[in-house]
N, CA, C and O atoms as CSV, one atom per row, in Angstrom:
chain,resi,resn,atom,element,x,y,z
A,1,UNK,N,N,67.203,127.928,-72.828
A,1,UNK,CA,C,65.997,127.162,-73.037
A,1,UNK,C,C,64.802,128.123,-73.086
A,1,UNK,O,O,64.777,129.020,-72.244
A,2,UNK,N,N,63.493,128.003,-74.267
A,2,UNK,CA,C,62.927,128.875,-74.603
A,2,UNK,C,C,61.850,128.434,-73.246
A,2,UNK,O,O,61.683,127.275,-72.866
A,3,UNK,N,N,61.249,129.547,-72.700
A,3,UNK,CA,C,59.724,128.920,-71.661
A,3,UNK,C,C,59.227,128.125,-72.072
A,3,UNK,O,O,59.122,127.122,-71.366
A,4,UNK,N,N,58.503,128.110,-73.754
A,4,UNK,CA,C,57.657,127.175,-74.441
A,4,UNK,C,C,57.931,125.762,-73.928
A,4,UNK,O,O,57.017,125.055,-73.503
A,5,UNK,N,N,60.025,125.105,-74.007
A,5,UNK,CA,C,60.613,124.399,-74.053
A,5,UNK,C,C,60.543,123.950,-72.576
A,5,UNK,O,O,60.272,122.757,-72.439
A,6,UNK,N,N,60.761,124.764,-71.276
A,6,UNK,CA,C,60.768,124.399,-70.160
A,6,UNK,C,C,59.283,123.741,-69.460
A,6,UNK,O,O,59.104,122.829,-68.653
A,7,UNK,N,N,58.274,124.728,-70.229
A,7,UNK,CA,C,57.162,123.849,-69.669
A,7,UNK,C,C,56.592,122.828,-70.521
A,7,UNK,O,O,55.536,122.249,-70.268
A,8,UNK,N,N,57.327,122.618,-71.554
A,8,UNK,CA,C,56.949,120.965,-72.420
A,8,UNK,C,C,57.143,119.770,-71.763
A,8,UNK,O,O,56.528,118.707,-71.679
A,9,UNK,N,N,58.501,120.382,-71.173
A,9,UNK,CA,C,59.441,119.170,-70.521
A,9,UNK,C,C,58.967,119.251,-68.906
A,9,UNK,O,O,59.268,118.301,-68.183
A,10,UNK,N,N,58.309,120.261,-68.411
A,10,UNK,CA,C,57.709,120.160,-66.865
A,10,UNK,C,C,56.270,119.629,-66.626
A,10,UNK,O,O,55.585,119.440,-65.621
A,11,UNK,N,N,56.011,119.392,-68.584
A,11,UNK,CA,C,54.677,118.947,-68.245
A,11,UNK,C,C,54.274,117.540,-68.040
A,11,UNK,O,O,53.449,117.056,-67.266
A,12,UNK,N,N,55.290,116.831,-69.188
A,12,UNK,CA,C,55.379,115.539,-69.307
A,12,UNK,C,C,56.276,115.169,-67.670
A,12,UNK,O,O,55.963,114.078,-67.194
A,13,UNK,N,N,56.896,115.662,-67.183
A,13,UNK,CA,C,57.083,115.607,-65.515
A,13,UNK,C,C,55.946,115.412,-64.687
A,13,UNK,O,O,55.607,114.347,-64.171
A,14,UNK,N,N,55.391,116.496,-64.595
A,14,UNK,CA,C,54.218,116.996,-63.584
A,14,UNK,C,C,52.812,115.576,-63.746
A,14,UNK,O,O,51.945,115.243,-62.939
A,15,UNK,N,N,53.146,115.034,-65.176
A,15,UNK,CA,C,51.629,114.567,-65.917
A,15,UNK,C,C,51.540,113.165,-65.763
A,15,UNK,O,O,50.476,112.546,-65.776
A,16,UNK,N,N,53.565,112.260,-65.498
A,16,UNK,CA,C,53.328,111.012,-65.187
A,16,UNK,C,C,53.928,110.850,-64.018
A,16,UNK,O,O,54.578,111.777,-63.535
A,17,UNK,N,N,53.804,109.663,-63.392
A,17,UNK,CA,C,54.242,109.134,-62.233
A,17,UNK,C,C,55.773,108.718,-62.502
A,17,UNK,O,O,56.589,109.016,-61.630
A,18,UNK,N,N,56.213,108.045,-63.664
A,18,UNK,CA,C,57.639,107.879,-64.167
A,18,UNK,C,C,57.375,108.088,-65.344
A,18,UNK,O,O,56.473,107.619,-66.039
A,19,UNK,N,N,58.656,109.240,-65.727
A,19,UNK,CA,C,59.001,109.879,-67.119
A,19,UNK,C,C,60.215,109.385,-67.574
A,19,UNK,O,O,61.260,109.794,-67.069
A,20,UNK,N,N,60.214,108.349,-68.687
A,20,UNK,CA,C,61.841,108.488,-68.852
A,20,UNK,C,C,62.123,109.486,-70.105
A,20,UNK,O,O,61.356,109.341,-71.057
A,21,UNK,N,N,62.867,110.222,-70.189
A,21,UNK,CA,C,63.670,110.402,-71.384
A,21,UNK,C,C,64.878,109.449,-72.006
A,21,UNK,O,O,65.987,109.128,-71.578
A,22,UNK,N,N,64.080,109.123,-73.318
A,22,UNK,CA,C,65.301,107.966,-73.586
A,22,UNK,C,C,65.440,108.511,-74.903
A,22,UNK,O,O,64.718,109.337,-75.462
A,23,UNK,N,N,66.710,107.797,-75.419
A,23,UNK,CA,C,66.608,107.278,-77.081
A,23,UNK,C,C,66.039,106.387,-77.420
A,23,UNK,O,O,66.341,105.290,-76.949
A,24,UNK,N,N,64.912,106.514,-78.442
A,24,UNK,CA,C,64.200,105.732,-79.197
A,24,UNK,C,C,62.789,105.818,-78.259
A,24,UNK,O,O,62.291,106.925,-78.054
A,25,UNK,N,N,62.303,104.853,-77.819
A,25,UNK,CA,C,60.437,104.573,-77.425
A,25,UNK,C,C,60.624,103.081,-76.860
A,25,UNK,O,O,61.389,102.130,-77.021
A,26,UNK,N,N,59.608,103.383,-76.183
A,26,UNK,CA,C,58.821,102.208,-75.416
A,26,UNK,C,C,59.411,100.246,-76.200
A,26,UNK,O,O,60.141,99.329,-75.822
A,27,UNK,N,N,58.510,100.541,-77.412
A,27,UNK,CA,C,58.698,99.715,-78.278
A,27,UNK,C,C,60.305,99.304,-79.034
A,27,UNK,O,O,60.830,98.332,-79.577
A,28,UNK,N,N,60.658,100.727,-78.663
A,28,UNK,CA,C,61.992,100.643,-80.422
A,28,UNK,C,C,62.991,101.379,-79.492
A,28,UNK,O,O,63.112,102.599,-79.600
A,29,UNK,N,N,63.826,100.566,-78.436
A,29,UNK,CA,C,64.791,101.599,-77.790
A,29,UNK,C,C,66.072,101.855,-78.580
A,29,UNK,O,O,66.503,100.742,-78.884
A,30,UNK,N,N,66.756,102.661,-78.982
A,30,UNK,CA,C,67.882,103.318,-79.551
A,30,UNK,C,C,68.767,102.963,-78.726
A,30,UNK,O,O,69.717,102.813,-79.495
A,31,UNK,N,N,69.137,102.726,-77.752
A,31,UNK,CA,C,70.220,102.619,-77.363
A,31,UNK,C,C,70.144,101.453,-76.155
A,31,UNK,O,O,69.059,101.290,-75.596
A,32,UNK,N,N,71.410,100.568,-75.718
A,32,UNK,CA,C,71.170,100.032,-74.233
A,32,UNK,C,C,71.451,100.292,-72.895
A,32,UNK,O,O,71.644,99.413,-72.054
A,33,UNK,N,N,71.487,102.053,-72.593
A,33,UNK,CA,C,71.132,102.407,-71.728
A,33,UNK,C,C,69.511,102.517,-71.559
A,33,UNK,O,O,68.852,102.076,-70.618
A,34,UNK,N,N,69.005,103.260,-72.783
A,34,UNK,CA,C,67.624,104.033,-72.430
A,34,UNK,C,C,66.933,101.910,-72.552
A,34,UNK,O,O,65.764,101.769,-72.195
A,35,UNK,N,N,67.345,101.186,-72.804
A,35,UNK,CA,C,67.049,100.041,-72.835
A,35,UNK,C,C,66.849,99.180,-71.792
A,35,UNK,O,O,65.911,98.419,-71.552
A,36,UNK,N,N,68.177,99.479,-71.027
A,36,UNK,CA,C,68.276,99.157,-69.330
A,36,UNK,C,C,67.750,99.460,-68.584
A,36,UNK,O,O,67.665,98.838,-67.525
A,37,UNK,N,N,67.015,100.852,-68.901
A,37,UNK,CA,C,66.284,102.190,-67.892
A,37,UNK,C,C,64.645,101.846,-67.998
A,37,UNK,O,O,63.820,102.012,-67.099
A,38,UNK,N,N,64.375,101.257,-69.513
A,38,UNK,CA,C,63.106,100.759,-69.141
A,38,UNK,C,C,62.551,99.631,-68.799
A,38,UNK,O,O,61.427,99.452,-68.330
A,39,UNK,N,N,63.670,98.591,-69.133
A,39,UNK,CA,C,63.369,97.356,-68.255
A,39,UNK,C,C,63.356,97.088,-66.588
A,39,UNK,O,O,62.836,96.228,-65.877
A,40,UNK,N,N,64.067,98.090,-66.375
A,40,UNK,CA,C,63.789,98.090,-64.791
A,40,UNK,C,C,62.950,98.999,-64.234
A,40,UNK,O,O,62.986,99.266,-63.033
A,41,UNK,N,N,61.982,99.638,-65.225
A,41,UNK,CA,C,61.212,100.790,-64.940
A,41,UNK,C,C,59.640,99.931,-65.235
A,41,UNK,O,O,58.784,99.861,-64.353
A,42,UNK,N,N,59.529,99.547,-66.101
A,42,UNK,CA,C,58.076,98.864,-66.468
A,42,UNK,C,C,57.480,97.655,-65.534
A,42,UNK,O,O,56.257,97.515,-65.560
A,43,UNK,N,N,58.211,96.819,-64.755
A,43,UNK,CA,C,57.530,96.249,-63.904
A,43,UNK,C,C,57.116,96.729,-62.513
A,43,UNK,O,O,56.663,96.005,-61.627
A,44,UNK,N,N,57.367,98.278,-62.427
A,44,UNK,CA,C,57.066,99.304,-61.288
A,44,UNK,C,C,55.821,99.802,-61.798
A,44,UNK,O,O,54.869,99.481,-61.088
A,45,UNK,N,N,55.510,100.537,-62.884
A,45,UNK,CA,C,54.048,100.564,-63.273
A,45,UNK,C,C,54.264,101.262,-65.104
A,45,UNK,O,O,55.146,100.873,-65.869
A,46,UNK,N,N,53.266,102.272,-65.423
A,46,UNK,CA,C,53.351,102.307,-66.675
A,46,UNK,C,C,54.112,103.829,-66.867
A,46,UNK,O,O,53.876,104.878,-66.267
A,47,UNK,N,N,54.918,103.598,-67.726
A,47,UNK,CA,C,56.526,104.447,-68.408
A,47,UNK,C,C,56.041,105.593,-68.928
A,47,UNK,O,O,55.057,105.211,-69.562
A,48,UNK,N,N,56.102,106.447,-69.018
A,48,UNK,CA,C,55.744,107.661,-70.198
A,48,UNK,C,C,57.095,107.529,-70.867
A,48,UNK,O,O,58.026,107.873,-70.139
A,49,UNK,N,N,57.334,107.229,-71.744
A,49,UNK,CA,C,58.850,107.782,-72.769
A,49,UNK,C,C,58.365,109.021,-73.125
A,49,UNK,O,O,57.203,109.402,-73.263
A,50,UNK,N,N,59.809,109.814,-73.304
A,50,UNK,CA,C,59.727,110.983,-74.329
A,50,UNK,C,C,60.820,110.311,-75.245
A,50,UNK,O,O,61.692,109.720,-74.608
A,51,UNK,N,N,60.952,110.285,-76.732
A,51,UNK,CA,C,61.949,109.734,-77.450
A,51,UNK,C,C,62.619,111.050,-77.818
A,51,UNK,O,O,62.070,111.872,-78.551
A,52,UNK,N,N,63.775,111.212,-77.306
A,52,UNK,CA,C,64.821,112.718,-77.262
A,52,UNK,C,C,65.451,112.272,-78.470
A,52,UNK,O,O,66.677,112.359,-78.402
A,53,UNK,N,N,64.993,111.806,-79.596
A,53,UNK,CA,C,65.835,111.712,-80.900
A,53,UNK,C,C,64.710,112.246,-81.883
A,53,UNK,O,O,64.934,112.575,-83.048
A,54,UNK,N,N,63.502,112.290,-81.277
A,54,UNK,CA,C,62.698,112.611,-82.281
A,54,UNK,C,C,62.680,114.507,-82.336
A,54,UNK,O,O,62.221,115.150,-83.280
A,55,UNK,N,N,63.154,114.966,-81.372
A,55,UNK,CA,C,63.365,116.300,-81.383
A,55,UNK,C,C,64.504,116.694,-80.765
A,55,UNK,O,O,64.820,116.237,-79.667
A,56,UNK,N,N,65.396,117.790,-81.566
A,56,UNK,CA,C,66.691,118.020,-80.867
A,56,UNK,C,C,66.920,118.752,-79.584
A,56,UNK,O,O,67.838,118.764,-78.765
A,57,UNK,N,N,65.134,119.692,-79.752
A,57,UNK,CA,C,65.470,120.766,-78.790
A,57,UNK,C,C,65.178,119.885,-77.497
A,57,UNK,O,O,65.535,120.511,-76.498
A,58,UNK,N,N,64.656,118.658,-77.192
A,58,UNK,CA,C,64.253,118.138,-76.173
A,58,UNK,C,C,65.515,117.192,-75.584
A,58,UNK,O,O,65.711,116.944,-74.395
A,59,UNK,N,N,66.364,116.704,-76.789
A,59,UNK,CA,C,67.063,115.821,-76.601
A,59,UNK,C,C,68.308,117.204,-75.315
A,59,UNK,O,O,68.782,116.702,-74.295
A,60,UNK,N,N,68.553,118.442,-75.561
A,60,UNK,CA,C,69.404,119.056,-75.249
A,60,UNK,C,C,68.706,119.993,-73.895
A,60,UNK,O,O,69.440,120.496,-73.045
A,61,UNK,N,N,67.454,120.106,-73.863
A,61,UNK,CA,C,66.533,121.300,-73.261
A,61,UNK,C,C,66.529,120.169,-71.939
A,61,UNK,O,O,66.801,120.610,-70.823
A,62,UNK,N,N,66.268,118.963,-72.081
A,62,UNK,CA,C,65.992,117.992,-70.799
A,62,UNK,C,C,67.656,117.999,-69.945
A,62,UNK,O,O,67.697,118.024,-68.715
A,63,UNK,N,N,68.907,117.976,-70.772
A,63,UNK,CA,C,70.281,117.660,-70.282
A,63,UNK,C,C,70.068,119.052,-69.136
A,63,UNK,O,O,70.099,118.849,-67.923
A,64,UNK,N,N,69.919,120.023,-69.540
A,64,UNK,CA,C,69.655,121.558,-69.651
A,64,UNK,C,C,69.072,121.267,-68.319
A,64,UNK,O,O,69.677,121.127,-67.256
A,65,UNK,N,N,67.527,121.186,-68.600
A,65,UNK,CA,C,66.635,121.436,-67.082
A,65,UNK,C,C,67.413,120.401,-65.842
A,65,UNK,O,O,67.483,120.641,-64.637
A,66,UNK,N,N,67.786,119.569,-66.357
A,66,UNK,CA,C,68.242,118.713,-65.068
A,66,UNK,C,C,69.799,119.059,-64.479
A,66,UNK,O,O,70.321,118.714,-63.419
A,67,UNK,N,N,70.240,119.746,-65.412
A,67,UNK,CA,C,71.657,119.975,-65.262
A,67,UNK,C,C,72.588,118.118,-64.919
A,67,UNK,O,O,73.272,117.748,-63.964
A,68,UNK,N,N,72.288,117.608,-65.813
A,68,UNK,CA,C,72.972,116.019,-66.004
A,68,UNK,C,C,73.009,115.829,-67.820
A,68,UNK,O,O,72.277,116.240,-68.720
A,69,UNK,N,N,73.956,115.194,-67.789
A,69,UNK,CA,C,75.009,115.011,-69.107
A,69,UNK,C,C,74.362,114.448,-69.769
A,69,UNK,O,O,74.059,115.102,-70.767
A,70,UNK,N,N,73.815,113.165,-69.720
A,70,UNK,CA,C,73.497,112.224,-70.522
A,70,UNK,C,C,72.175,111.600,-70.251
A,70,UNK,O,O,71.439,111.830,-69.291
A,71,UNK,N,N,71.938,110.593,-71.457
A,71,UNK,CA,C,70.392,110.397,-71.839
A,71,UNK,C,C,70.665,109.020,-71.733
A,71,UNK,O,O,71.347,108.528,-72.632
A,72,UNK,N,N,70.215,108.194,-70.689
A,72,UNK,CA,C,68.574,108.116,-70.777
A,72,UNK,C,C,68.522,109.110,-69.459
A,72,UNK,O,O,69.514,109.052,-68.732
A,73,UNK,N,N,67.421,110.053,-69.061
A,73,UNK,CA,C,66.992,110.377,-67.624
A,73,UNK,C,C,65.434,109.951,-67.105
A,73,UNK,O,O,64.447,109.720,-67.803
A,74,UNK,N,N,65.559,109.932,-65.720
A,74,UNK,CA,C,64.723,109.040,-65.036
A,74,UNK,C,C,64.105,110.112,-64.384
A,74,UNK,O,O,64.860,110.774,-63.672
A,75,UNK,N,N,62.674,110.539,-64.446
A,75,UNK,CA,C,62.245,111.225,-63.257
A,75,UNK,C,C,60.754,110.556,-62.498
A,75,UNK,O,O,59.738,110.241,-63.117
A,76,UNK,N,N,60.906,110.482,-61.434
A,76,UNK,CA,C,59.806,109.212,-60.270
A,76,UNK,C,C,59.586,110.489,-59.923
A,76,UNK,O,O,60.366,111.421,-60.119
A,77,UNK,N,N,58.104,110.565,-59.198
A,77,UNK,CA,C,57.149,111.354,-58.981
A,77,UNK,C,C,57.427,112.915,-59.116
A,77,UNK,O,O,57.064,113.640,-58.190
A,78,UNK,N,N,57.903,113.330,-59.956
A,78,UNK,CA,C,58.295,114.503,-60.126
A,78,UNK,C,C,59.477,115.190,-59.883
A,78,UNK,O,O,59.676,116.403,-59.943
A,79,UNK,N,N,60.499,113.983,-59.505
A,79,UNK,CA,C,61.630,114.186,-58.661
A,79,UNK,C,C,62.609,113.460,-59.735
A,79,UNK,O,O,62.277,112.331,-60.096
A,80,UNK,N,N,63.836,114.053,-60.289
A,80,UNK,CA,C,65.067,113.319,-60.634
A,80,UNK,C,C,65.280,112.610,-60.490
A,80,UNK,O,O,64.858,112.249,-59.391
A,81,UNK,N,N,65.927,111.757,-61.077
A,81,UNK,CA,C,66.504,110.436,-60.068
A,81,UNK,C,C,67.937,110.240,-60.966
A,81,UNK,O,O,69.018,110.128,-60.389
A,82,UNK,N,N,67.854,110.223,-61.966
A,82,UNK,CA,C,69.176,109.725,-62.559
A,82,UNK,C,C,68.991,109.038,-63.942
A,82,UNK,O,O,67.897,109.009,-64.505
A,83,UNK,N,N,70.312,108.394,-64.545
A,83,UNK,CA,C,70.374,107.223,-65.406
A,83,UNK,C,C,70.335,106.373,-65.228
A,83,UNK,O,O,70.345,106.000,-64.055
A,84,UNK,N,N,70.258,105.400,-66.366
A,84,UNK,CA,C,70.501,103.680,-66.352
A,84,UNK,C,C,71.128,103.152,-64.571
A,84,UNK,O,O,70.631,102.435,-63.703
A,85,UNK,N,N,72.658,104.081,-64.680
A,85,UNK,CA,C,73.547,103.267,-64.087
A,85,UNK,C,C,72.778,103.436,-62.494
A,85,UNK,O,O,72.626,102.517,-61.689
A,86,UNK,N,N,72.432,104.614,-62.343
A,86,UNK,CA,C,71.356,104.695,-60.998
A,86,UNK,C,C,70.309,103.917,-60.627
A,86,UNK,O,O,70.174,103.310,-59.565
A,87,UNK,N,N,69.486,103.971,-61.668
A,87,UNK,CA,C,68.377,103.090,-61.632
A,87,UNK,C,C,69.279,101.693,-61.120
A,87,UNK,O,O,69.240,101.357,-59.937
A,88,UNK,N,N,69.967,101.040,-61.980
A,88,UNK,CA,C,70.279,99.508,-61.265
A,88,UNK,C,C,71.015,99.295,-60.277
A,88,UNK,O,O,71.366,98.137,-60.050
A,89,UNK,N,N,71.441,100.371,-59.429
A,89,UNK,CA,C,71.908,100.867,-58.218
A,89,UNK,C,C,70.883,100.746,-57.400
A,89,UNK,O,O,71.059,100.033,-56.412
A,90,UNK,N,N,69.834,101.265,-57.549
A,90,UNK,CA,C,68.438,101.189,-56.617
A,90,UNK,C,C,67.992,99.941,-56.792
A,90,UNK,O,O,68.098,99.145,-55.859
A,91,UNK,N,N,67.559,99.647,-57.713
A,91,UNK,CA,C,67.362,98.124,-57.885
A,91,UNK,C,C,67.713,97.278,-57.593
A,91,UNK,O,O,66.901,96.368,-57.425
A,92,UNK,N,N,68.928,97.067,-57.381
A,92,UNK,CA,C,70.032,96.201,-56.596
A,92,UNK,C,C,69.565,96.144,-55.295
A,92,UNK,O,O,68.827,95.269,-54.840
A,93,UNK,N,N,70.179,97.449,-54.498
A,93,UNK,CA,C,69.200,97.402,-53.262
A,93,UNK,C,C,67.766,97.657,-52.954
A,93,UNK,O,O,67.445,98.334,-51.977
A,94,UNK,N,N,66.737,97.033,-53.916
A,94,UNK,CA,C,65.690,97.382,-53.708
A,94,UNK,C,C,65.175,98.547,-53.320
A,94,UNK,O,O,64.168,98.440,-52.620
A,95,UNK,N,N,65.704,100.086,-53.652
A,95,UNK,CA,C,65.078,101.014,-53.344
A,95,UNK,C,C,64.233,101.063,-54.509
A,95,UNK,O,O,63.130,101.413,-54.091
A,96,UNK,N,N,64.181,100.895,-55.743
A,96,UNK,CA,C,63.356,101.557,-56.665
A,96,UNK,C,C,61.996,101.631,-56.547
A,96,UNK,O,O,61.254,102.593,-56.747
A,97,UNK,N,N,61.675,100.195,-56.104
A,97,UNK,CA,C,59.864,99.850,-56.234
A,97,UNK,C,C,59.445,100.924,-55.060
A,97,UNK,O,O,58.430,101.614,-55.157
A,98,UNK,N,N,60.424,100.990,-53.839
A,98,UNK,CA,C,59.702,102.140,-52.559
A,98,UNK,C,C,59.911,103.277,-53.374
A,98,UNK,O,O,58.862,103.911,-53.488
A,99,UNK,N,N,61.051,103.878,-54.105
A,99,UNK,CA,C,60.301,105.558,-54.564
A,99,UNK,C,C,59.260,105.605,-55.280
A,99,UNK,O,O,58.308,106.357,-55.071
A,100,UNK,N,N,59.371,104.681,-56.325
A,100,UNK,CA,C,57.745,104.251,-57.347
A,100,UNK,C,C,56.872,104.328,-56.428
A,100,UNK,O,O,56.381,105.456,-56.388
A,101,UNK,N,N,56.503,103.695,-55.748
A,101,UNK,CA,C,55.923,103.977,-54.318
A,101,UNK,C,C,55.319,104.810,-53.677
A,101,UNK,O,O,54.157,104.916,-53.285
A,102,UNK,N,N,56.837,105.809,-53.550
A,102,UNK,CA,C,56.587,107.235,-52.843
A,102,UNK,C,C,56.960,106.717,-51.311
A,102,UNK,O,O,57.128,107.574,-50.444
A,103,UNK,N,N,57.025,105.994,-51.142
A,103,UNK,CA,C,57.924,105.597,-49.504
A,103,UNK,C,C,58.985,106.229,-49.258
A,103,UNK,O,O,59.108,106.828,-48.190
A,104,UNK,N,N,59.953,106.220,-50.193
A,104,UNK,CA,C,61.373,106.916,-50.197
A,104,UNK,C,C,61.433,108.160,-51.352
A,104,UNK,O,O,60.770,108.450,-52.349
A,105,UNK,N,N,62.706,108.778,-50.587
A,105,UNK,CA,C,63.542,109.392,-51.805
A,105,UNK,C,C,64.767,109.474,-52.235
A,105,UNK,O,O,65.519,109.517,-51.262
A,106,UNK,N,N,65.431,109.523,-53.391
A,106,UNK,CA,C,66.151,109.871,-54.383
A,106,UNK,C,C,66.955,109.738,-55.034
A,106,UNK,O,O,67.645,108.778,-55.378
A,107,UNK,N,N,66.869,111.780,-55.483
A,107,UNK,CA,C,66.951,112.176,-56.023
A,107,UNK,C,C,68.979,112.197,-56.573
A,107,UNK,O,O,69.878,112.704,-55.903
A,108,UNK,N,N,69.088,111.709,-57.500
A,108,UNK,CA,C,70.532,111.691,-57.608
A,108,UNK,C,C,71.498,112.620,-57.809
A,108,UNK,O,O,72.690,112.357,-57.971
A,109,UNK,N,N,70.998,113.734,-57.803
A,109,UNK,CA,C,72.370,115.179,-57.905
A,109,UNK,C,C,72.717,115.252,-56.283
A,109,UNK,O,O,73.556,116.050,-55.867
């Protein structure tokens, strides 16, 4: 991963409160994970998407920085958290709205 690439992807981290990386956008999700990931993400507060289809090096540079396989990824206050299947894991037991929060943590590796 080029530096340029690591601090693109640490910025859009550092810059929102929840970052998802998904397929597709806000509006137009690509897939029904990154689909699942923002419906249980938007009534916590407001989403930054990055759409990892609109660039390859991001779609592969984000798998990369997090060292996790697959897309959609979730990061709450600057911290990892996981995919889809995590997110509705927390949700289930009501942890999500406390890390949104900042009450709790985590981080799923």
């Amino acid at each position: 991963m080029t530096p340029e690439l690591k601090a693109q992807i640490e910025e859009h981290i550092r810059s929102h409160k929840i970052v998802l990386f998904m397929k597709g956008n806000a509006l137009f999700p690509q897939c029904g994970f990154s689909a699942r990931a923002l419906q249980l993400l938007q009534p916590l507060g407001q989403v930054h998407t990055v759409d990892v289809l609109a660039d390859p090096a991001i779609r592969q540079g984000i798998k990369d920085y997090s060292n996790w396989p697959t897309i959609p990824q979730v990061y709450i206050n600057g911290e990892f958290v996981g995919g889809s299947d995590i997110l509705a894991e927390m949700a289930e037991r009501g942890e999500l709205a406390n890390l949104v929060a900042g009450t709790s943590s985590g981080a799923a590796q």
